[in-house]
Residue frames as qw, qx, qy, qz and C-alpha x, y, z in Angstrom:
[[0.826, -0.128, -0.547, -0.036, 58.44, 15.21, -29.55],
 [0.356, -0.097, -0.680, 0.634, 61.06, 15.64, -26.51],
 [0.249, -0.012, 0.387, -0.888, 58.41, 18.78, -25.03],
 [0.803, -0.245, -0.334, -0.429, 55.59, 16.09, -25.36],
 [0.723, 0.043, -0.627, 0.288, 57.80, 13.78, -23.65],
 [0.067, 0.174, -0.450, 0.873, 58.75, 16.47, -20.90],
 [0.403, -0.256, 0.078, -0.875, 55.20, 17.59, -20.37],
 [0.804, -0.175, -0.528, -0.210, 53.81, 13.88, -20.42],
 [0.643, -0.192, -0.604, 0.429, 56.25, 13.01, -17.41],
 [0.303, -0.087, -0.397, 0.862, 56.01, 16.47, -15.31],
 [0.384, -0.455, -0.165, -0.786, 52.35, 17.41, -15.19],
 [0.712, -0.354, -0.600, 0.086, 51.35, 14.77, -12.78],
 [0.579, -0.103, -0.361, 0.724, 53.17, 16.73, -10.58],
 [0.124, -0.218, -0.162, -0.954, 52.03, 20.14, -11.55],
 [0.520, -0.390, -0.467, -0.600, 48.52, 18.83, -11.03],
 [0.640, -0.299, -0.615, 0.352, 49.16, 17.46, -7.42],
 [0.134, -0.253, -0.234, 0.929, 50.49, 21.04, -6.23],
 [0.111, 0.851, 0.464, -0.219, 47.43, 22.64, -8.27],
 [0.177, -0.588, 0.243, 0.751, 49.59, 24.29, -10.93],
 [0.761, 0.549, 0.314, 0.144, 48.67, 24.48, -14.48],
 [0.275, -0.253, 0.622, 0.688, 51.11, 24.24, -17.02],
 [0.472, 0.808, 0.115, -0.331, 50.82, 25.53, -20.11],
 [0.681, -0.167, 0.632, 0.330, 52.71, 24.32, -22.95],
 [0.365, 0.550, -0.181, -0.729, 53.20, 25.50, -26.64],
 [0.784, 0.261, 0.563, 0.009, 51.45, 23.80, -29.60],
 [0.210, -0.507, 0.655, 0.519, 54.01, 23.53, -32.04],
 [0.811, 0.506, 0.128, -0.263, 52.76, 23.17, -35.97],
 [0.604, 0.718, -0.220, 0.268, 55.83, 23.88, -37.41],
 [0.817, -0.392, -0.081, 0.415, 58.74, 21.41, -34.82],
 [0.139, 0.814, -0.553, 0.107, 61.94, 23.51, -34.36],
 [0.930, 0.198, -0.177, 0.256, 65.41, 21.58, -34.65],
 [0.135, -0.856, 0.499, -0.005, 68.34, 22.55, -32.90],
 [0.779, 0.395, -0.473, 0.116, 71.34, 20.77, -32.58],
 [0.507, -0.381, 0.585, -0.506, 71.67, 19.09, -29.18],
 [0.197, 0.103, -0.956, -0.191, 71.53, 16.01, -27.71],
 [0.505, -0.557, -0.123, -0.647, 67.83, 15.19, -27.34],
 [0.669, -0.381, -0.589, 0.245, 68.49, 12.88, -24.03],
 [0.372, -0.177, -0.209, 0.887, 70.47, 15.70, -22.44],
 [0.208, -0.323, 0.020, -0.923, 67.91, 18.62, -23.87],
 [0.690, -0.477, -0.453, -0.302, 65.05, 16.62, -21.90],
 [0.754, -0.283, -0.471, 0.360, 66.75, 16.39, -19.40],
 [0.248, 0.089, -0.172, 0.949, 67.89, 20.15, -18.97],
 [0.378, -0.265, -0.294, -0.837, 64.18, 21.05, -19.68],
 [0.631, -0.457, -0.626, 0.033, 62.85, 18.40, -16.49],
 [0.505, 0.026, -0.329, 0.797, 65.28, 20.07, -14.69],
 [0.031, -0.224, -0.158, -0.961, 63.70, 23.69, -15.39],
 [0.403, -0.254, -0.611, -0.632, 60.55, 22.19, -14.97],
 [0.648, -0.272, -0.590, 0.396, 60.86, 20.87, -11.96],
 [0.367, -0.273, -0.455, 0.764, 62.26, 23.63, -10.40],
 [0.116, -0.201, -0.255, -0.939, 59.07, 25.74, -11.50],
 [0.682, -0.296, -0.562, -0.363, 57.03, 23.51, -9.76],
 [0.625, -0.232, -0.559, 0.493, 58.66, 23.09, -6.81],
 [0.236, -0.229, -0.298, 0.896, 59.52, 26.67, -5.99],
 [0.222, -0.450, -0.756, -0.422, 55.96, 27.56, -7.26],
 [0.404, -0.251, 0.414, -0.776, 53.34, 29.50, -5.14],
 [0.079, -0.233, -0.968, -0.052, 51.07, 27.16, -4.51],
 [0.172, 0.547, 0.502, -0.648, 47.73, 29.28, -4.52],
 [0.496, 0.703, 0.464, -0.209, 45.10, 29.94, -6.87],
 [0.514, 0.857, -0.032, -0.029, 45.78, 30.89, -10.35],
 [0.366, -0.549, 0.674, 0.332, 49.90, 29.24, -10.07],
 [0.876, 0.479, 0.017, 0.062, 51.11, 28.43, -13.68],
 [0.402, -0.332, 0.621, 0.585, 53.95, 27.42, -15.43],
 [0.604, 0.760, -0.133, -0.200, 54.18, 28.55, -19.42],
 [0.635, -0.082, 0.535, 0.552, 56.90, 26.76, -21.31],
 [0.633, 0.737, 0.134, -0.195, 57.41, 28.43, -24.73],
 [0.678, -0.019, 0.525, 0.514, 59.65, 27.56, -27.67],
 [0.463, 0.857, 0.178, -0.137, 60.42, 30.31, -30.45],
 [0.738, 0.187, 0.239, 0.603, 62.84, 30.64, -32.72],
 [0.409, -0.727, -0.157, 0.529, 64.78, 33.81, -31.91],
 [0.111, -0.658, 0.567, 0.483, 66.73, 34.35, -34.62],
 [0.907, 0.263, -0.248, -0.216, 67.06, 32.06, -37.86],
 [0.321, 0.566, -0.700, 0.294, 70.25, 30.94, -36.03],
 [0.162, 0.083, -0.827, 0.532, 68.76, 29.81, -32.60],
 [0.484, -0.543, -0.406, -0.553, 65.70, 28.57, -30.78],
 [0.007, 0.300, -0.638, 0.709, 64.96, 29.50, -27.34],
 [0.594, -0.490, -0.632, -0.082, 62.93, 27.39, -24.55],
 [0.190, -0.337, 0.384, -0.838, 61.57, 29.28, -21.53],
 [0.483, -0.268, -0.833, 0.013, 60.21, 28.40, -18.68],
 [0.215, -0.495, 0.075, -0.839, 58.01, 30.97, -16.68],
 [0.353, -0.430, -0.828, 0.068, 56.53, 30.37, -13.42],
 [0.392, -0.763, -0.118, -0.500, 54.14, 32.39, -10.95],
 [0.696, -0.283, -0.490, 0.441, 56.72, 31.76, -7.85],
 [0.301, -0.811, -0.146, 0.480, 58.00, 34.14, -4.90],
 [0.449, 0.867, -0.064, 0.207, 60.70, 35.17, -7.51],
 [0.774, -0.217, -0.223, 0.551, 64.34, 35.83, -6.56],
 [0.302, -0.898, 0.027, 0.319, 65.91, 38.99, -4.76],
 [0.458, 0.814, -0.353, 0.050, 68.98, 40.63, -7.05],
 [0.362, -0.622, 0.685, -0.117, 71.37, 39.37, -4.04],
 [0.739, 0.075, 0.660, -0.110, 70.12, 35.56, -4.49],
 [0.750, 0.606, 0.047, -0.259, 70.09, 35.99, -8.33],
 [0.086, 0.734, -0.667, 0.089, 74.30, 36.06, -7.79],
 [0.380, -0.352, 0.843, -0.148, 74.26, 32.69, -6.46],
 [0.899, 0.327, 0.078, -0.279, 72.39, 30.91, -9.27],
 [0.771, 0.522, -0.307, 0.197, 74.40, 28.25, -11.01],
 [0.105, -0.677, 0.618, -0.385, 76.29, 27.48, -7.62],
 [0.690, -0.039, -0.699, -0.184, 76.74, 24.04, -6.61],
 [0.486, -0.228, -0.814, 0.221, 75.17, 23.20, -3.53],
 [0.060, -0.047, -0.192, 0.978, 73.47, 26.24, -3.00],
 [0.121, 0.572, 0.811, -0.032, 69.34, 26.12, -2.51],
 [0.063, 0.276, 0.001, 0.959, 69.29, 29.76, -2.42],
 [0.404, -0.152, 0.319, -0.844, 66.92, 30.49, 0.63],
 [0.895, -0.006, -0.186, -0.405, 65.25, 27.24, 0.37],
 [0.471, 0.475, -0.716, 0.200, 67.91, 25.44, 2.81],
 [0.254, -0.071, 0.728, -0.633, 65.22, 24.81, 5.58],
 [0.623, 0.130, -0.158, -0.755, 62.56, 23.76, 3.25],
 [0.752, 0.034, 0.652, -0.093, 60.80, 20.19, 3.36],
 [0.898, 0.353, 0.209, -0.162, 60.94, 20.23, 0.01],
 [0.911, -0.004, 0.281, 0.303, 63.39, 17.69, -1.60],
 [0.504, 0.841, -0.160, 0.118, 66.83, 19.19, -3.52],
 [0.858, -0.202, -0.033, 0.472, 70.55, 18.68, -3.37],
 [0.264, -0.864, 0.204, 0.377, 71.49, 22.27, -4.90],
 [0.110, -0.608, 0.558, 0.554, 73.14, 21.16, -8.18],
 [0.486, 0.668, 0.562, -0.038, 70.31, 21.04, -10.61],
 [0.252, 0.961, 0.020, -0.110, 70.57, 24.44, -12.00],
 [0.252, -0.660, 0.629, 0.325, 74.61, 23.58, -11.96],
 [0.575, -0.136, 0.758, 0.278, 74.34, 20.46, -13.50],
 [0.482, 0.637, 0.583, 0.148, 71.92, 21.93, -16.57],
 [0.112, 0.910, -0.232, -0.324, 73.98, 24.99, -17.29],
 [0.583, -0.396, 0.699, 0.121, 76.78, 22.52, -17.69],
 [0.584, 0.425, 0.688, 0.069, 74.93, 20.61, -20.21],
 [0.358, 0.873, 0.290, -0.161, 73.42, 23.31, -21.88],
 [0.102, 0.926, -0.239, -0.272, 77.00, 24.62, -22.58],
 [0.565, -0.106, 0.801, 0.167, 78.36, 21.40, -23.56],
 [0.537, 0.641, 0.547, 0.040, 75.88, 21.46, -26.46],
 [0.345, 0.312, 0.402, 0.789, 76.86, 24.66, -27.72],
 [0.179, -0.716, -0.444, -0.508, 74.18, 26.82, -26.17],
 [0.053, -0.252, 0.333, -0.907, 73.79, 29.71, -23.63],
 [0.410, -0.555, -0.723, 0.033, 71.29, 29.37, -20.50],
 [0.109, 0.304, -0.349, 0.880, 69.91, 32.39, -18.56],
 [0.148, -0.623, -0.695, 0.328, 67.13, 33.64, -15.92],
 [0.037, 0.306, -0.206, 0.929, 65.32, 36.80, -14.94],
 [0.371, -0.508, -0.746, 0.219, 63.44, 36.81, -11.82],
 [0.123, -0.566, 0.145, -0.802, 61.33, 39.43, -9.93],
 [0.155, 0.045, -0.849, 0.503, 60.29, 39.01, -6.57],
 [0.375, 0.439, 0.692, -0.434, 56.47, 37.99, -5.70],
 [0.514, 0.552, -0.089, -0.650, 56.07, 37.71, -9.24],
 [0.921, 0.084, 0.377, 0.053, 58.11, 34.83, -10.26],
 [0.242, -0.541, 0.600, 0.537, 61.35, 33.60, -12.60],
 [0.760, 0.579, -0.184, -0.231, 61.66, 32.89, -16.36],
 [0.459, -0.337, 0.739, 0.360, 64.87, 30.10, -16.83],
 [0.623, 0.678, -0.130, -0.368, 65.57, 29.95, -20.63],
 [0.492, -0.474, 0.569, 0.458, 68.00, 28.35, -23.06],
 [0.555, 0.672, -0.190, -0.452, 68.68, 29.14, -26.42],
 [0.752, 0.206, 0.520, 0.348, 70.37, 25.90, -29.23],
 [0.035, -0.242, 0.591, 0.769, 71.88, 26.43, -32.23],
 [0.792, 0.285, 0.197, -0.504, 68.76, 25.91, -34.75],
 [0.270, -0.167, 0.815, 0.484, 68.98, 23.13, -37.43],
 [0.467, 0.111, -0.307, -0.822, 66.90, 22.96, -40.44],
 [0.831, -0.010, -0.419, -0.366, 66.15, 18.93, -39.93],
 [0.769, -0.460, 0.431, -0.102, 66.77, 16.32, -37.57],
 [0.621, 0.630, -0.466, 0.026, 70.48, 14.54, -38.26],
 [0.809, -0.576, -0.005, 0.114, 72.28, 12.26, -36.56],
 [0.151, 0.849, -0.506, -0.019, 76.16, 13.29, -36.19],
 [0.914, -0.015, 0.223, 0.338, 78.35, 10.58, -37.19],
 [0.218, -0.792, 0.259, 0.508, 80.79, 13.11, -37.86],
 [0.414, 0.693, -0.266, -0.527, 80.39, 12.93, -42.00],
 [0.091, -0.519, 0.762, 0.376, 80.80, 9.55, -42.66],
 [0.488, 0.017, -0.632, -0.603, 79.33, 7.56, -45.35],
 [0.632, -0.147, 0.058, -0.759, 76.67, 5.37, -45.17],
 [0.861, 0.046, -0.480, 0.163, 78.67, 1.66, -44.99],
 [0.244, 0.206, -0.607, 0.728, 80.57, 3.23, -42.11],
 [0.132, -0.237, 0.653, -0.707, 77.46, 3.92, -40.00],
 [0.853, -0.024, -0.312, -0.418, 75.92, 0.66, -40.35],
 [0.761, 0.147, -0.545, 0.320, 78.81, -0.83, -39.47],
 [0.018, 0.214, -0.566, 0.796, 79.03, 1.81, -36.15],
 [0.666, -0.162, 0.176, -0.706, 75.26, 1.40, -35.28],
 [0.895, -0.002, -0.419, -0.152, 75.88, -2.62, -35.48],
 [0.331, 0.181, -0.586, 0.717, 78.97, -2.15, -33.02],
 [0.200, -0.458, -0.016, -0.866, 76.64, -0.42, -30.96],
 [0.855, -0.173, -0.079, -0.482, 73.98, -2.75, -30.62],
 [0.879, 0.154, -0.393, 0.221, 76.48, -5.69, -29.94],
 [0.566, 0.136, -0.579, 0.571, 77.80, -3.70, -27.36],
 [0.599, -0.591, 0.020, -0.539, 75.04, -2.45, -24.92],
 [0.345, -0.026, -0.843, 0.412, 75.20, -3.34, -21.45],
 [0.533, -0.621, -0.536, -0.205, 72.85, -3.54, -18.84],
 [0.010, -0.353, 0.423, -0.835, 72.66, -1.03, -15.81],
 [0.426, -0.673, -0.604, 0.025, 70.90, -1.94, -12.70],
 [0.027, 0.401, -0.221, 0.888, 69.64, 1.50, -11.00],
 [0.464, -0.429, -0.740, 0.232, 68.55, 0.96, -7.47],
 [0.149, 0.392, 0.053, 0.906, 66.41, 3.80, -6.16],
 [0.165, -0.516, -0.801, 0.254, 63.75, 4.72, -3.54],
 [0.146, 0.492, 0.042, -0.857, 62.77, 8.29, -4.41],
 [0.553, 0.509, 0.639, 0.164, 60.28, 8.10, -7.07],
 [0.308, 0.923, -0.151, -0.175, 61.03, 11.66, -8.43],
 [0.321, -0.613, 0.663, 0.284, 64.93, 10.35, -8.89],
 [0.556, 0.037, 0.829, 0.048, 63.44, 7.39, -10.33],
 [0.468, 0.824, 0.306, -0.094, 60.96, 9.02, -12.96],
 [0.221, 0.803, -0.460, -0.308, 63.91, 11.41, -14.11],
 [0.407, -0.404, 0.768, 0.285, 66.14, 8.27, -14.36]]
């Protein structure tokens, strides 16, 4: 469901620049144990920046794939057909405010994407890498713990206790007003 979700909100894009994406068709869902707002969100991220930094010329894809590495852990990749990064530039991934060579470009970025989804990703519990050649293009990956089913963590407690936390819940939402004028800011939000 969340890499329908991903793919539903970040082809449009793809298809503007003339990239096809390429997505995996999943009989058998993997589970991991993550939150799923936060793994969507690591996985726009990725996505994004496969698209953006993208060639833009005939035969540019992105490949997402999902496989279960191990019976312990499933990894999501994200391949694209871009310039690729140099060994020098590959040191400054995961720096905050750092475009790496893309610090004169028109195209939109603040430099602490790739920070802010490592972050995440290790919050969760999970490990996030790259490997990139140059004029061939990068792979960004991250691997989850696996789980066997989908669970929600209430940290083991019975089943009168989280009724009574998921009624608290709902009784205490509030309302956010998010004022934006980028529509790519807006779409992640």
């Amino acid at each position: 469901e969340v890499m329908l979700e991903c793919q539903a909100m970040i082809e449009p894009q793809a298809q503007k620049r003339g990239i096809k994406m390429t997505f995996p068709c999943l009989d058998n869902p993997f589970f991991i144990h993550a939150d799923r707002t936060r793994v969507k969100q690591v996985l726009i991220n990725l996505l994004s920046n496969a698209i953006k930094y993208n060639n833009h010329r005939d035969g540019a894809t992105v490949i997402v794939e999902c496989v279960e590495c191990n019976e312990h852990h499933v990894r999501v990749s994200v391949r694209d057909t871009g310039e690729g990064l140099s060994p020098e530039q590959l040191t400054q991934l995961f720096q905050p405010l750092n475009r790496i060579g893309q610090e004169a470009s028109t195209e939109e970025g603040t430099g602490i994407g790739l920070v802010v989804t490592k972050q995440l990703v290790e919050l969760m519990g999970g490990t996030i890498g790259f490997d990139s050649t140059v004029g061939v293009g990068s792979v960004f990956w991250f691997e989850m713990l696996a789980s066997s089913a989908p669970e929600l963590a209430l940290g083991g407690i019975g089943a009168d206790a989280q009724d009574k936390l998921a009624t608290q819940a709902l009784s205490s939402q509030r309302t956010l007003l998010y004022v934006e004028d980028n529509p790519a800011n807006l779409a992640l939000v």
